[in-house]
C-alpha positions, 0 to 999 in steps of 0.5 A: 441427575433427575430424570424429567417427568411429564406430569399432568396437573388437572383442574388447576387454573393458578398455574401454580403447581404447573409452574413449580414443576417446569422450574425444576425441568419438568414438562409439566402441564395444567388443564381446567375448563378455565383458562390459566391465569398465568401463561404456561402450558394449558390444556383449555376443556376437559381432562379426559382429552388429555388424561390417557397421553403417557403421562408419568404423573398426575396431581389432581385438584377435582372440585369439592363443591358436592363433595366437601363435609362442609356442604353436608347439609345439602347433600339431599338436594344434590345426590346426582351432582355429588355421583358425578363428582364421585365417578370423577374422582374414581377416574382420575385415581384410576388414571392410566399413570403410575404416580398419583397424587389428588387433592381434596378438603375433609370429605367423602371421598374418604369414605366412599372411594378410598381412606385419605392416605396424608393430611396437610396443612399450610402452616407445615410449608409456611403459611400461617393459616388453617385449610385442612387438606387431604391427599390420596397418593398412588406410589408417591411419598407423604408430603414432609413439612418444609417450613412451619410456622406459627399462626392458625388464621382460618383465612380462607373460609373467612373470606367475603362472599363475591363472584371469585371467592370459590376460586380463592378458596380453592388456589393451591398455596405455593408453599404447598406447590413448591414441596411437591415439586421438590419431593416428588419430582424425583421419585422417578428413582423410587420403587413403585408401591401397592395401588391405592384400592379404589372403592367402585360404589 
């Protein structure tokens, strides 16, 4: 039988990992500065209330707007807002919590704090569309394709301006959502591996 494990899913709003997990017997919780979506066990306000509560894993979502290559251009403009993203991610990876898993597009992440250590797409979980994804995992395994499918639709960056585009772009596909709920919720029998090293500067 698989142990059940207290996961922490920060800046997630969908509710969509969270869930995966509490149907697998997990007691798992999301936590964002919005409100969830859907109903389930929500930490409303900032993660490091909740970070250093005994948590045996953490799937992280921190936001890309002052990280993500795609914004390169304004990097100039925007030097302190990007350090504070980048110490962001820093704490989250240096969590208290033996299993980690954090999520980001293409970015400098990679090159400022540690090499990806996975990338993923979702038409490898059956989704037929391209968002290049990147994951940095502290003694959790690569994510193995479930389902993959045809069709390489770039929807998400397609997608009309509005109010709500941001929060769209940045939903985690269930797909997705549903194989780290199955491979990882019961790495509580695996070995404990090397720490991600985690550059400071």
């Amino acid at each position: 039988m698989v142990k059940p494990l207290r996961v922490l899913i920060a800046c997630e709003y969908s509710g969509r990992v969270r869930d995966a997990m509490r149907l697998r017997g997990h007691d798992a919780m999301s936590c964002d500065l919005l409100p969830s979506e859907v109903p389930g066990p929500h930490y409303q306000g900032d993660v490091r209330d909740v970070l250093y509560d005994g948590w045996d894993m953490l799937i992280a979502h921190p936001p890309c707007t002052h990280l993500a290559v795609s914004g390169a251009r304004w990097f100039k403009e925007k030097q302190r807002e990007q350090a504070e993203a980048l110490d962001f991610v820093r704490l989250l990876l240096n969590a208290p919590v033996s299993r980690i898993a954090l999520e980001q597009p293409i970015s400098i992440v990679a090159s400022r704090i540690a090499p990806t250590s996975q990338v993923i797409h979702p038409w490898q979980f059956g989704h037929g569309e391209r968002k290049t994804t990147c994951l940095w995992l502290v003694n959790l395994p690569h994510l193995v394709p479930t389902n993959v499918v045809s069709g390489r639709e770039e929807r998400v960056h397609r997608m009309a301006p509005g109010p709500d585009r941001w929060k769209e772009r940045s939903r985690t596909f269930e797909g997705i959502a549903e194989a780290m709920a199955d491979q990882w919720g019961d790495v509580a029998q695996l070995p404990l591996m090397l720490p991600l090293v985690v550059a400071n500067g």
